[in-house]
N, C-alpha and C positions, 0 to 999 in steps of 0.2 A: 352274136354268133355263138353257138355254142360250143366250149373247146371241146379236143378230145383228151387233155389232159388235166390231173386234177391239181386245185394248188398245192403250191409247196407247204409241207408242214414245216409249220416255222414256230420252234422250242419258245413258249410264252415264258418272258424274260422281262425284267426291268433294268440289264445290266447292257451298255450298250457300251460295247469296244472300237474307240478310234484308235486310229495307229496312223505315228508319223516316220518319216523318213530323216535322219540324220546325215546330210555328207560334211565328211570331213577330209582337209585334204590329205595325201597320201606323199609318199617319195616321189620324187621325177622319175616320172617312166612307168609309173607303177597306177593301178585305178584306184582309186580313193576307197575305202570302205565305207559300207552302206548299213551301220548298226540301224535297227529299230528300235523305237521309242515305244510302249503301251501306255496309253492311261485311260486308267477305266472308269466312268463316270455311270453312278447306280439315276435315271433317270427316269418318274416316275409319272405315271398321266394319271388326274383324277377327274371324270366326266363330271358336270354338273350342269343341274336343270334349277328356276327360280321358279317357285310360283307366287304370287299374291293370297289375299285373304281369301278372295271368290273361284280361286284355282285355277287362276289363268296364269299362263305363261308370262316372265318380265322380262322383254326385250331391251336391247342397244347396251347389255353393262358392259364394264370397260374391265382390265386388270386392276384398277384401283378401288372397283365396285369390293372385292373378295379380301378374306383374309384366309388363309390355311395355316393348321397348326399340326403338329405332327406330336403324336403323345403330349398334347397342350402345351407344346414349344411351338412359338410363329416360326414361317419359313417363309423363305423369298420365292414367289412367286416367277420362275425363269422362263416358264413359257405361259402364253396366251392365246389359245383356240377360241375366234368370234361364235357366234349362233349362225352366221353365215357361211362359213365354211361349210363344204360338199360334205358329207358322211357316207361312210361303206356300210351298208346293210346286209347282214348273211341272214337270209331267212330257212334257218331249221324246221322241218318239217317229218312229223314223224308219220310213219307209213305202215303203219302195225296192223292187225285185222281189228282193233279195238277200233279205231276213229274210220274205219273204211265205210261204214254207214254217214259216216256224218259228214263226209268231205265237202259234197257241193253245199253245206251251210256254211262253212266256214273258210271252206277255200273262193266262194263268189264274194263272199264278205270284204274277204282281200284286196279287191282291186280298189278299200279306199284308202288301206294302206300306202298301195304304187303311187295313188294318184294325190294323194297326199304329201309325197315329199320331193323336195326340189330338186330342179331338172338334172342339176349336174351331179347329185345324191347315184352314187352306185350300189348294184342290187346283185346281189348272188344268190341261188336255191341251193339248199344241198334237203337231202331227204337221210330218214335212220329207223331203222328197225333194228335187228340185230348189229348193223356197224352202220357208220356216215357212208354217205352217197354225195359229191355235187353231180349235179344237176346242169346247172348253170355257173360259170364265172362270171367275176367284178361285171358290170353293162350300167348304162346310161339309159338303157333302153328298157322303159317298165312295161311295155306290152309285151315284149319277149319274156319278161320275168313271169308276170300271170301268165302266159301261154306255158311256163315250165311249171308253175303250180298246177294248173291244169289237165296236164296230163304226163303228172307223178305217178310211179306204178304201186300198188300198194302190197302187203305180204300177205296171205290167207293163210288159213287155219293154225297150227301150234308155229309159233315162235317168238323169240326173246324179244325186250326193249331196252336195249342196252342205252339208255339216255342218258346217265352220268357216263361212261365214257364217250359217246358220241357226241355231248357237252364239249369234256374235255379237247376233242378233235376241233371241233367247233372254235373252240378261245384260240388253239394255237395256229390256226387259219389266221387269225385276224392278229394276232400278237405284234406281228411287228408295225414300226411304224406310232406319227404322232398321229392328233386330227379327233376328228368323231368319229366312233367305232362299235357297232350296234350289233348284237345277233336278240331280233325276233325269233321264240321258240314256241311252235304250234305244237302243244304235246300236252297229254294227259298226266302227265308228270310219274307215271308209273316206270318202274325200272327194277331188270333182273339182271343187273351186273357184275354183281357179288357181293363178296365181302369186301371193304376198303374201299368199295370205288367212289363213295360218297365223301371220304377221306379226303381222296385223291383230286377229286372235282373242286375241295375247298382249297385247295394247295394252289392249284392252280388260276382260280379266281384272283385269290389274291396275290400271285404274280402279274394277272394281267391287267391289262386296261382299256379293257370291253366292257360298256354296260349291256348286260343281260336283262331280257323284256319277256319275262315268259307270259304265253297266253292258253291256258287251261281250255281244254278239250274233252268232252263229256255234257256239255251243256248243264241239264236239269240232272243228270245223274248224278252230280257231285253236289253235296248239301255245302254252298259256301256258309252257312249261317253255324252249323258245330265245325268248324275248323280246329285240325287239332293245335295245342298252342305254339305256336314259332319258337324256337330255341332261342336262348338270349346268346348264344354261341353259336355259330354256323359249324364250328365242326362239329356238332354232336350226332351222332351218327343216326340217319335214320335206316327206320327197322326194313329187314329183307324181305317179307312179307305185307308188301304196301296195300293200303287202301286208299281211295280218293283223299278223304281229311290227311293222312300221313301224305300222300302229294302234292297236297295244297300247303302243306307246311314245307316241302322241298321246294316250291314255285318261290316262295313270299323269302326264304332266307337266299337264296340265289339274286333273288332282285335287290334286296339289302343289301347282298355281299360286295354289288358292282355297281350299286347306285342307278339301280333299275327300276321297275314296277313292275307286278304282277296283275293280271288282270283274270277276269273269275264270267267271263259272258254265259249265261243262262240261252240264250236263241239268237236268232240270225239278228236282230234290230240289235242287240249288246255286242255282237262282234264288229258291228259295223261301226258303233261306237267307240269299241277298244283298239279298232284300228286305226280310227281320226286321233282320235287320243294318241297315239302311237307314235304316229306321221306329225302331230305338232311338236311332241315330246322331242324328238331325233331332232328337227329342224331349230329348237332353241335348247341343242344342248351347247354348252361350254365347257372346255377343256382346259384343266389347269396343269402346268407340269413343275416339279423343282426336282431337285439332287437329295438321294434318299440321303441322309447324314450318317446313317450307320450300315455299316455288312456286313451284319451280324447274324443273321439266316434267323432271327426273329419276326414276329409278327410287327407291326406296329397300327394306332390307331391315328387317325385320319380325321378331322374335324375341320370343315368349311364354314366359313362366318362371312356376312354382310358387311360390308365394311363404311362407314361413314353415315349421313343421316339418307332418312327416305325409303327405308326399309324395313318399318315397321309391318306387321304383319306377314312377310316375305317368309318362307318357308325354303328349304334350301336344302337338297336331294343329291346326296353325292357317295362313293365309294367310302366304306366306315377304315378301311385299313388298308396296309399293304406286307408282304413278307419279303423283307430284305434278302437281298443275294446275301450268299457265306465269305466269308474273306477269302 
């Protein structure tokens, strides 16, 4: 059903505040006081995918399959999300006059994405041009979802692609909460945001713990073979005046950044490709969680390891860092 309201924007955070209640008794005759208790536990999810040699997905591993290390200190692995657990998918869809040619290739592509991922896997649209749009809330229901891909409105003639911040909009939809948590982004990766905003987009990535799946939009217009080269640093800013290669190097550091993939389809048989790929991807992901150790509102880095024998060749695809809340 489609709401008529939009989610809550919910501040992408890794600091998650319990609060307990203290009674203590009081005088006779009197109501006891009810001080509160805070403690604040920094709480961190790392998504993660396994593949083998031949690049297929490794099923059934357990918490003891992983090791994580946090700035190459191990850490205790406190939570454990299977490959089986449902996953919330936000599928970003940009709406701009650039892709409005190209829609029914890419948007009929998609229904092997829907059909793709498992039953109790929930699906949201939201569309972006100049700002986000949902479309559709959380559903179970992936023909309702294609029928909102379907008939998404599109923008004609002069207007902006504000994608880093409608990005940003994007993560903090999905911020809260453990589990698998995905946004699919159908975009050409172009954006007139401004200045900072590509700043701002990395800031926030790595507060959250969403893997980001962009899927490049342009087909044969974007030469993927001169790609210009990936930053070895995600925040380094890219330029305001974007070309395809400059967004294809925004696509690829964003998938890096949250332990994603970016995909580059040339025509309709590649999209349908990248979206099986896509739908297996989300269905054997794993979800690691621990206690950040510091709150120090620095960066830190992030490294997932195979843990014990049988895992030769294994390849191991996860979030490179996170930025610690401030004290």
């Amino acid at each position: 059903m489609r709401t008529r309201h939009s989610l809550v924007a919910l501040v992408a955070s890794v600091g998650l505040t319990l609060s307990g209640v203290l009674l203590v008794a009081g005088a006779p005759g009197q109501a006891a006081p009810t001080p509160q208790i805070s403690v604040k536990v920094n709480l961190v999810a790392v998504p993660v995918t396994v593949t083998d040699a031949r690049g297929g997905f490794v099923s059934k591993l357990t918490r003891e399959n992983f090791r994580l290390l946090v700035d190459d200190t191990e850490q205790p692995i406190e939570y454990f999300s299977p490959e089986e657990e449902p996953a919330q998918v936000l599928i970003l869809l940009e709406t701009g006059p650039a892709v409005y040619l190209l829609r029914r290739e890419h948007i009929t592509a998609a229904t092997a994405l829907l059909a793709g991922l498992g039953a109790d896997d929930r699906v949201a649209v939201a569309s972006y041009s100049d700002q986000p749009q949902l479309l559709l809330d959380f559903t179970a229901d992936k023909r309702e979802a294609a029928d909102s891909l379907t008939s998404a409105g599109y923008a004609l003639g002069m207007t902006n692609l504000n994608f880093y911040a409608s990005m940003g909009s994007a993560l903090d939809w999905l911020a809260a909460g453990d589990g698998k948590r995905a946004i699919v982004a159908l975009t050409t990766g172009l954006d007139s945001s401004g200045p900072g905003a590509w700043q701002q987009l990395v800031a926030r990535m790595r507060q959250s713990n969403v893997m980001v799946l962009p899927v490049a939009l342009g087909g044969e217009l974007r030469d993927t073979k001169t790609r210009a080269k990936k930053p070895s640093d995600a925040s380094a800013p890219i330029g305001e005046e974007m070309s395809f290669a400059e967004s294809n190097r925004a696509l690829e550091a964003i998938a890096e950044e949250t332990g994603g993939r970016a995909f580059f389809p040339r025509n309709a048989r590649d999209f349908q490709d990248a979206y099986r790929r896509i739908a297996l991807l989300v269905r054997h992901q794993y979800s690691l969680g621990f206690t950040a150790p510091l709150a120090d509102g620095r960066y830190h880095t992030i490294r997932v390891e195979f843990a014990g024998e049988g895992g030769k060749g294994y390849r191991i695809n996860s979030r490179r860092g996170f930025l610690a809340p401030a004290q």
